[in-house]
C-alpha positions as CSV (number, residue, x, y, z in Angstrom):
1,X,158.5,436.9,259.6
2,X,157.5,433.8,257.9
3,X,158.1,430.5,259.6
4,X,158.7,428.2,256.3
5,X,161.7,428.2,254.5
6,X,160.8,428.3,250.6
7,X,163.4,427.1,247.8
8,X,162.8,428.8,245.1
9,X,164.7,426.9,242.3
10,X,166.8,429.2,240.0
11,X,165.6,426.9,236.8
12,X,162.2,428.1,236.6
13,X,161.4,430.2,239.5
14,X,159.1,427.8,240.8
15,X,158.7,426.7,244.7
16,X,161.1,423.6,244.4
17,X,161.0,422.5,248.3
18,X,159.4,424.2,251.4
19,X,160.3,423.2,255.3
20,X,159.1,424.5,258.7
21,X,161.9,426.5,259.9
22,X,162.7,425.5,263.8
23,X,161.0,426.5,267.0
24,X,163.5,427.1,270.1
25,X,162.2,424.3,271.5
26,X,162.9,422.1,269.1
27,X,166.8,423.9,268.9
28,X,167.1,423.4,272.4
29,X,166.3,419.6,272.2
30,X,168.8,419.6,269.3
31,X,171.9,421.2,271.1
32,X,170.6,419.1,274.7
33,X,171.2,415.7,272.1
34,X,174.1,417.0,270.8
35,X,175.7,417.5,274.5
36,X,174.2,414.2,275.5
37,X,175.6,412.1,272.6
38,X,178.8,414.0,272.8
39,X,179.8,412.6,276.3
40,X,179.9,409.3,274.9
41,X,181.1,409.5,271.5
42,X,184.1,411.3,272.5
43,X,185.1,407.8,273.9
44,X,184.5,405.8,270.9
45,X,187.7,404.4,269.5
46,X,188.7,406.1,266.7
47,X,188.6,403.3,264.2
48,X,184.6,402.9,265.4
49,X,184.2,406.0,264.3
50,X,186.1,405.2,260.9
51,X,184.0,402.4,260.3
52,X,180.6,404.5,261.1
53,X,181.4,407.4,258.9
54,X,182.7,405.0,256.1
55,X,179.1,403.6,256.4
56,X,178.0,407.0,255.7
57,X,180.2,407.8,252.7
58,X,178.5,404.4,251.0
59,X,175.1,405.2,251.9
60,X,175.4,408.8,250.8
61,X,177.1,408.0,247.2
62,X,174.2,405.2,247.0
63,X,171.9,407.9,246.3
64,X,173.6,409.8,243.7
65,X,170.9,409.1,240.7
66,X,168.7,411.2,243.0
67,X,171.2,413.7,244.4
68,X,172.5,414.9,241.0
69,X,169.0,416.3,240.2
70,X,167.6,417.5,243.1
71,X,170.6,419.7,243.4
72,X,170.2,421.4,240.2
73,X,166.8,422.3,241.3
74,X,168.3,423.9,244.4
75,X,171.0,425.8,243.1
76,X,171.3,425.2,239.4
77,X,174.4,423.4,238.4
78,X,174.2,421.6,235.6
79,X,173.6,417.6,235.9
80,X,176.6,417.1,233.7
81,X,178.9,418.1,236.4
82,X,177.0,416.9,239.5
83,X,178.6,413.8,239.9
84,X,181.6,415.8,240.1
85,X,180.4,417.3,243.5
86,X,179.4,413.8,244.6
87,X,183.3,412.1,243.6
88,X,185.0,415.2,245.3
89,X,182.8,414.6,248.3
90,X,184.0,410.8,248.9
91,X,187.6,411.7,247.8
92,X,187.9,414.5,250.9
93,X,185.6,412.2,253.1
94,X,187.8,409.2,253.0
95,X,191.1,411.0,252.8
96,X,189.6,412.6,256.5
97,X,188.5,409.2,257.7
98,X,191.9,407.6,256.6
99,X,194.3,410.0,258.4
100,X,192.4,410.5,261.8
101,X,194.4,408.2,263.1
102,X,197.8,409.6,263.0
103,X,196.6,413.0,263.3
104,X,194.5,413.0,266.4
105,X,197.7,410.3,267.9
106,X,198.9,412.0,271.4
107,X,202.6,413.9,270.8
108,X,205.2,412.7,272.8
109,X,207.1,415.3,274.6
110,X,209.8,413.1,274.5
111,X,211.7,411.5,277.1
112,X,212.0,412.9,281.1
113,X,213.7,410.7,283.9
114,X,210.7,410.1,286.4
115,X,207.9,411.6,283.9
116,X,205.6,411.1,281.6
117,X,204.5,413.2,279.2
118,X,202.3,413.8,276.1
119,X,199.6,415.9,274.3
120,X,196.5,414.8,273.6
121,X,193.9,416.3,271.0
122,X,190.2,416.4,272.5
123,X,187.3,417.0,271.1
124,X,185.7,420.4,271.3
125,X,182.2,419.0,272.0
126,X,179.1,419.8,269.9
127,X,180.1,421.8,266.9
128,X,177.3,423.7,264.9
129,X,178.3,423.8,260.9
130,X,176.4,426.3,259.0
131,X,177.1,425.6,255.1
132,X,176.9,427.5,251.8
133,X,174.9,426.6,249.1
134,X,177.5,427.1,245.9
135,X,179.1,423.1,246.6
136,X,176.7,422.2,249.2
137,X,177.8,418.7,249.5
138,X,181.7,420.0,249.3
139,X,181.5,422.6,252.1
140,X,179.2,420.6,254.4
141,X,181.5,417.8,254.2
142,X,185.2,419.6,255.1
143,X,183.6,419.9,258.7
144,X,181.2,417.1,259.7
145,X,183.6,414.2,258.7
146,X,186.4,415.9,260.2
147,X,184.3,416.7,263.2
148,X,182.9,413.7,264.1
149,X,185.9,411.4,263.4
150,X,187.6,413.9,266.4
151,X,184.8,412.9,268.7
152,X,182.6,416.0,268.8
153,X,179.0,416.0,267.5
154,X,177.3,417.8,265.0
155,X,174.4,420.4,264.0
156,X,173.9,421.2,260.7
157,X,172.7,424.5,259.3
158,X,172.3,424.2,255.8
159,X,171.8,427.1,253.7
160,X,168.0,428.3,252.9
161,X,169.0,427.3,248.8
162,X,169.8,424.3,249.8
163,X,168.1,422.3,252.6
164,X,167.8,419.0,250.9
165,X,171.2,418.5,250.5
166,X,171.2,418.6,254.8
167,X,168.7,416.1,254.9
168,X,170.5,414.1,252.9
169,X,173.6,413.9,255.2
170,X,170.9,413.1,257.9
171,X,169.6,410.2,255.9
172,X,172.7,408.8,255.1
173,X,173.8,409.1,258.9
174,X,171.4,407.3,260.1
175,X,171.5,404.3,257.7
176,X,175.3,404.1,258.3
177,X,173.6,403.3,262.3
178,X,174.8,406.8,264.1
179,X,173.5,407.1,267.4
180,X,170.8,410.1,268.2
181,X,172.2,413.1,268.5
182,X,175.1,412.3,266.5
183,X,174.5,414.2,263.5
184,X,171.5,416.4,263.6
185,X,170.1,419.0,260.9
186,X,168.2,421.9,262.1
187,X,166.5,424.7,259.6
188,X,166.8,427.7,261.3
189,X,166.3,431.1,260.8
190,X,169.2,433.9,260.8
191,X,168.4,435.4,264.6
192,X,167.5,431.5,265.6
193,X,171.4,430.6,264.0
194,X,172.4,433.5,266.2
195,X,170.7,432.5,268.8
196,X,172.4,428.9,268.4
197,X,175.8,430.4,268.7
198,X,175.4,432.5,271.6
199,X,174.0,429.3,273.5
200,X,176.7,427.7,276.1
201,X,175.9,423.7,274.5
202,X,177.6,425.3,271.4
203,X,181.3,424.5,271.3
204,X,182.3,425.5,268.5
205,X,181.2,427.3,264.9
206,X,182.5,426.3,261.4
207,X,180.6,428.9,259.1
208,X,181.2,429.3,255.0
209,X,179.8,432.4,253.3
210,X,179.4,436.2,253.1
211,X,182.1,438.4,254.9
212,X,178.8,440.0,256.0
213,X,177.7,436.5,257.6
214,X,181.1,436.1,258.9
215,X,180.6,439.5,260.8
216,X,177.3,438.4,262.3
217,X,178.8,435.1,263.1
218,X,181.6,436.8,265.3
219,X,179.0,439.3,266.9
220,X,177.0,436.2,268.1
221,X,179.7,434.3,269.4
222,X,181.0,437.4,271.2
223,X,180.1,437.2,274.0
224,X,181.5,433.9,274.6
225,X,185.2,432.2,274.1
226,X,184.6,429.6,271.4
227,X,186.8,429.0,268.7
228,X,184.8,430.4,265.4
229,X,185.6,429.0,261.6
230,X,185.4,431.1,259.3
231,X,185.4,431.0,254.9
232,X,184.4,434.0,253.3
233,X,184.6,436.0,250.3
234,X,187.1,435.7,247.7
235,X,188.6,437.8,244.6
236,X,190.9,435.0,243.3
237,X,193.6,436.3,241.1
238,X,195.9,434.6,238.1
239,X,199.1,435.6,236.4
240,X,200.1,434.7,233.1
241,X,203.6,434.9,232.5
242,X,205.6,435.4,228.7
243,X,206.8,431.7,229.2
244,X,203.4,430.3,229.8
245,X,202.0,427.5,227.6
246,X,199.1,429.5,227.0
247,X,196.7,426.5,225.1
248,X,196.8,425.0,228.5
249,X,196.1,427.9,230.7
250,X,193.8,428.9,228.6
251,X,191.7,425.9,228.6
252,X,192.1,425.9,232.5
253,X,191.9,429.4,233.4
254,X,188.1,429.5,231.4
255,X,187.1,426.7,233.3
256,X,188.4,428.1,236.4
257,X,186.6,431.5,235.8
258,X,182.6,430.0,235.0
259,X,182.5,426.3,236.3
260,X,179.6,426.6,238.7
261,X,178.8,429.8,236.8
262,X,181.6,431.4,238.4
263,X,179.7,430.6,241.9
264,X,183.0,429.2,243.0
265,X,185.2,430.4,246.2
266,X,188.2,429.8,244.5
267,X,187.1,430.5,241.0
268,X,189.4,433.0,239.2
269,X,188.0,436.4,239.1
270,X,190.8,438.3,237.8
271,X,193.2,437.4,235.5
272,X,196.9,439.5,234.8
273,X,198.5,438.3,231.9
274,X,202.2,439.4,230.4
275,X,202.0,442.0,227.7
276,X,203.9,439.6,225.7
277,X,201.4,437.1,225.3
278,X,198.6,439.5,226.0
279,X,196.5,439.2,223.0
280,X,197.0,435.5,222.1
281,X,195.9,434.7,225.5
282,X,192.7,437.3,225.2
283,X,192.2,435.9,221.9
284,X,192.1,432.3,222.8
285,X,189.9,432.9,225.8
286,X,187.3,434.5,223.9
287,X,187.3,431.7,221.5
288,X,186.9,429.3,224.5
289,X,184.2,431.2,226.4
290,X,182.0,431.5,223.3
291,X,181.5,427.7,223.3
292,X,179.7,427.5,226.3
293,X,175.9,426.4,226.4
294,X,173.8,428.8,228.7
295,X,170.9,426.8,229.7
296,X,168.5,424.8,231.7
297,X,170.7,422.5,233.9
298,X,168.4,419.9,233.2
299,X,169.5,419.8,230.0
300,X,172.7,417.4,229.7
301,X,174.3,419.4,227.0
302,X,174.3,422.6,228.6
303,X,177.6,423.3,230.5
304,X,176.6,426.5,232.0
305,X,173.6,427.1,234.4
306,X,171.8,429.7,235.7
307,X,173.2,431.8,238.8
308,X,171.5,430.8,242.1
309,X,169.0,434.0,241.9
310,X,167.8,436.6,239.7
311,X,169.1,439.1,242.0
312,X,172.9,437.7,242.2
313,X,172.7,437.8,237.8
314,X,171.4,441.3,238.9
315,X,174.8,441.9,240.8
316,X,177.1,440.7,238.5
317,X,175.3,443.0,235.2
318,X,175.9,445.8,237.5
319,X,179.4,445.1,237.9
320,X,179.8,444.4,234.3
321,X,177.8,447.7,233.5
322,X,179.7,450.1,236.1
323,X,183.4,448.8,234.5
324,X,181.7,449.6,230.8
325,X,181.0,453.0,232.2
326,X,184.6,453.5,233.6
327,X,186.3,452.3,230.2
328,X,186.0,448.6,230.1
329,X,185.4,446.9,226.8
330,X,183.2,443.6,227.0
331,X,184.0,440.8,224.2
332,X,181.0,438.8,224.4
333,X,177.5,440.3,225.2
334,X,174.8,439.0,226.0
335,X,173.6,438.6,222.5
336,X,175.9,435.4,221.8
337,X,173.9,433.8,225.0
338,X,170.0,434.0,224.1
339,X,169.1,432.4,227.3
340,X,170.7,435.2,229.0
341,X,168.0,437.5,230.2
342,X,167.9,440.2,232.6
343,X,165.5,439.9,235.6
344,X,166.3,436.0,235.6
345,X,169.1,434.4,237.2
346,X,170.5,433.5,233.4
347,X,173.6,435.1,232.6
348,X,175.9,434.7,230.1
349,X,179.9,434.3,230.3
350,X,181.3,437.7,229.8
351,X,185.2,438.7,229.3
352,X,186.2,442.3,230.5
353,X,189.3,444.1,229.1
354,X,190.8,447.4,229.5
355,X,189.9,447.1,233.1
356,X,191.8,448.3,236.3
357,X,191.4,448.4,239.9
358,X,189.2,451.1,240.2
359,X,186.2,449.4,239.1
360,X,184.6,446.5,241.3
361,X,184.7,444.0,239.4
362,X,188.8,443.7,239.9
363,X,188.8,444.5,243.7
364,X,185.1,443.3,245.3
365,X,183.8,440.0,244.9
366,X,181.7,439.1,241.7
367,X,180.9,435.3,242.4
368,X,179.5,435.5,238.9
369,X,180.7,434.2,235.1
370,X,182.7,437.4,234.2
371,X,186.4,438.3,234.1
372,X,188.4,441.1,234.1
373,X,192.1,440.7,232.2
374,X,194.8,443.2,232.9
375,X,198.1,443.3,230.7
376,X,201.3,444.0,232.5
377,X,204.9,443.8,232.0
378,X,206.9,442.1,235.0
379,X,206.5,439.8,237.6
380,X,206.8,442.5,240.1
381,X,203.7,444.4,239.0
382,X,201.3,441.3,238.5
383,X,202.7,440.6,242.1
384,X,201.3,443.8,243.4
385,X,198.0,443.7,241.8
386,X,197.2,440.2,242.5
387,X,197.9,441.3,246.6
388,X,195.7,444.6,246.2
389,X,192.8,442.9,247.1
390,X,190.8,442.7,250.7
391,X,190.5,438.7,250.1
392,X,193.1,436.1,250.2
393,X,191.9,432.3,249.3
394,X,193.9,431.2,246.5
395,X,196.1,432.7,243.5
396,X,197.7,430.9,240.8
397,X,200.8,431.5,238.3
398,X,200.8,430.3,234.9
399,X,204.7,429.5,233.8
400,X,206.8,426.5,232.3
401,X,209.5,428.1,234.8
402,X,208.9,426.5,238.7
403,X,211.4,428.2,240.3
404,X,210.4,431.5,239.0
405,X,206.9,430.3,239.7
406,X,207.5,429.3,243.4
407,X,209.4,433.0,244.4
408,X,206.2,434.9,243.3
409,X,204.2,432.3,245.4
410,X,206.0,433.1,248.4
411,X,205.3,436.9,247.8
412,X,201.4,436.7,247.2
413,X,199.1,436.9,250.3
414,X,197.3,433.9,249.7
415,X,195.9,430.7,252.0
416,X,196.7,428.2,249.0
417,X,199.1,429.1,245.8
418,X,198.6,427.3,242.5
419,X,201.3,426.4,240.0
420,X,199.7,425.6,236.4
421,X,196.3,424.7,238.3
422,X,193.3,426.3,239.8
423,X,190.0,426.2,241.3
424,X,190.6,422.8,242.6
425,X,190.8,421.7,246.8
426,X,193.1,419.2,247.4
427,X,192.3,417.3,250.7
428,X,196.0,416.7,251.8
429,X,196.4,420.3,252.0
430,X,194.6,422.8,254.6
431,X,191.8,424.7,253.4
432,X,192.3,428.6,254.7
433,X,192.8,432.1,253.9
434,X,193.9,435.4,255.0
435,X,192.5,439.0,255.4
436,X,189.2,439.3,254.9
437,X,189.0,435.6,253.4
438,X,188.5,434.3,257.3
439,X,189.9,432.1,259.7
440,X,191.0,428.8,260.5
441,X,191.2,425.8,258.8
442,X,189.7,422.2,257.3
443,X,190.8,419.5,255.5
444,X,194.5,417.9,255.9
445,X,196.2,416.8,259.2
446,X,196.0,420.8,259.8
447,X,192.3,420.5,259.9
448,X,192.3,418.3,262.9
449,X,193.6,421.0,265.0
450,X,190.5,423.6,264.0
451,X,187.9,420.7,265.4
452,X,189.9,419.8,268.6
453,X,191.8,421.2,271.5
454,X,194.6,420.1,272.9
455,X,195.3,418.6,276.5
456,X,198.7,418.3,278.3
457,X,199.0,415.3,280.4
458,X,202.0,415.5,282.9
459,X,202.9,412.8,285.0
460,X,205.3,412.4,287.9
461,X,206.3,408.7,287.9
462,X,208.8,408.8,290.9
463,X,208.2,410.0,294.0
464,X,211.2,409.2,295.8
């Protein structure tokens, strides 16, 4: 097994960035900081730790003219839309930062003649984050800030793709003046991760990825009783209804389906749409999806990169090619894309019709810029396609009616339900899912319970 990690950068398959990965002993230092740091920090007024991590959020953004770049080497998104990464970043950061405060307050149990008595939310103690590299900045961030401004301390395990964008929380840490063992990043290996976990100075694990990852996650920490985060695949579904204003969810709906070049985990992936407006919605969707630029990201007029890898463009022509095989008809081809070229990570936006949920590509997760559209006639069937799925991240209805809107939301297994909108995390509300989506939660006041425990204080006042 080799002990350098390699980037290969999805732009031009070259070798964009190479790091040692991590000996034990240098793990073992790492999580013996972590602990050390921890028993202090945990005492650190809350608003000290405001004012530190606000530190962090300016010196981070400070860096964005590099950032934006160096992160469509790593993963390919164009550099037209990295500064979007780098807003949403500060906008879930400060919201964090801002309500720590109330949310981490002790809960009164209210009053008790001769008693005392309250809740208290403590930290968990050194938390190891191990990050995706699809929003890499995005991800990381839903569990450091949070983490840190509940008094734990934090490793990093950033994905092999993206590394850089690891270091780059660690740079911006330690100009912001946090203390050593604060924030560390270690590259590690997938047995040395596991290894991480199953260690006791390990309190807790907030992991984003594979539902294959998520399984090895949970097999590490088995052995031990640790509270274990979990975000994992997604299928994320959208209904059209007959009243929808269909310019508008069209225009949304495309974007939802291949921003990021559909690397997103609450991109839409399938899309039901009311016979009624079936073929005016297909229609304009094509139209839409045609005027995308496949291309270097480099390139500031390209709005659509290459996939991370060759072998995930691989995937996702697979998928496309088995649903051709069962009956699918495909509206685009690759033809109307010329960068798009099989055997590199290139891939062109694709729209699938005459699809159903036998074939993949409506039930498993693509993570790729293709989408399947289903016609159907009532609420009541789009209801029980969008919830025959195995994930459960987001879903999102499309109608100028709200009530109508809402009473399908309450019957779709789903962490968050969209009216008119999609692929969009709003800090405010928890981040979660159901089925095979994961567990737990970040972001919001909700958050603040996934990165703490709680402590019940109860005290006798009179004794006589």
């Amino acid at each position: 097994m080799s002990d350098t990690l390699k980037v290969i950068s999805p732009v031009d398959g070259s070798i964009y960035a190479e790091r040692p990965l991590a000996t034990w002993a240098e793990v073992d230092g790492a999580l013996s900081a972590a602990k050390a740091a921890q028993a202090a920090w945990k005492y650190v007024p809350v608003a000290e730790r405001a004012a530190l991590c606000l530190r962090f959020v300016e010196t981070f953004l400070a860096m964005k003219d590099e950032i934006v770049p160096e992160l469509a080497w790593q993963m390919g998104r164009p550099i037209a839309f990295g500064a979007g990464e780098m807003r949403g970043f500060e906008e879930r950061a400060r919201y964090m930062i801002a309500i720590a405060g109330d949310a981490l307050a002790d809960v009164d149990a209210g009053p008790k003649e001769g008693f005392r008595r309250w809740v208290r939310r403590e930290p968990v103690g050194a938390v190891l984050v191990v990050a995706a590299w699809n929003y890499p900045y995005l991800i990381a961030v839903n569990s450091v800030v949070p983490a840190i401004m509940a008094g734990n301390t934090v490793i990093l395990k950033h994905s092999g793709q993206t590394p850089l964008c690891a270091e780059r929380f660690a740079t911006a840490f330690a100009k912001a003046g946090a203390p050593d063992g604060l924030f560390q990043v270690v590259h590690m290996s997938h047995e040395m991760t596991e290894r991480t976990i199953a260690d006791p100075r390990t309190d807790q694990v907030m992991f984003t990825g594979s539902v294959a990852g998520g399984h090895a996650v949970v097999k590490a920490a088995s052995g031990r009783f640790i509270n274990v985060g979990l975000e994992l695949g997604g299928k994320d579904p959208a209904y059209v209804r007959a009243d929808a204003n269909l310019p508008f969810a069209v225009e949304n709906l495309v974007d939802g389906a291949y921003f990021n070049s559909g690397q997103s985990c609450c991109g839409k992936e399938r899309l039901y749409v009311h016979a009624d407006v079936y073929d005016d919605f297909v229609e304009g969707f094509v139209e839409l999806t045609k005027k995308y630029k496949l291309g270097s990201p480099l390139d500031p007029e390209t709005t659509i990169g290459p996939m991370v890898r060759a072998s995930a463009a691989t995937f996702v022509r697979g998928q496309i090619e088995q649903a051709k095989r069962a009956g699918a008809r495909a509206l685009i081809g690759e033809a109307q894309f010329p960068a798009s070229k099989a055997g590199t990570p290139y891939l062109g936006p694709e729209v699938l019709v005459d699809v159903n949920h036998q074939m993949d590509v409506m039930r498993e997760e693509t993570f790729g810029p293709v989408i399947g559209i289903m016609k159907v006639t009532s609420d009541e069937e789009a209801i029980q396609l969008m919830n025959d799925s195995p994930y459960g991240l987001t879903a999102s209805v499309w109608t100028e009616d709200e009530e109508a809107g809402e009473k399908i939301g309450e019957q779709i297994d789903t962490g968050t339900f969209f009216l008119n909108r999609c692929d969009y995390l709003d800090p405010a509300l928890a981040w979660t899912g159901v089925k095979d989506t994961g567990r737990g939660a970040t972001l919001s006041r909700v958050g603040y319970e996934f990165v703490t425990r709680p402590k019940s204080y109860h005290l006798r006042t009179k004794t006589k």
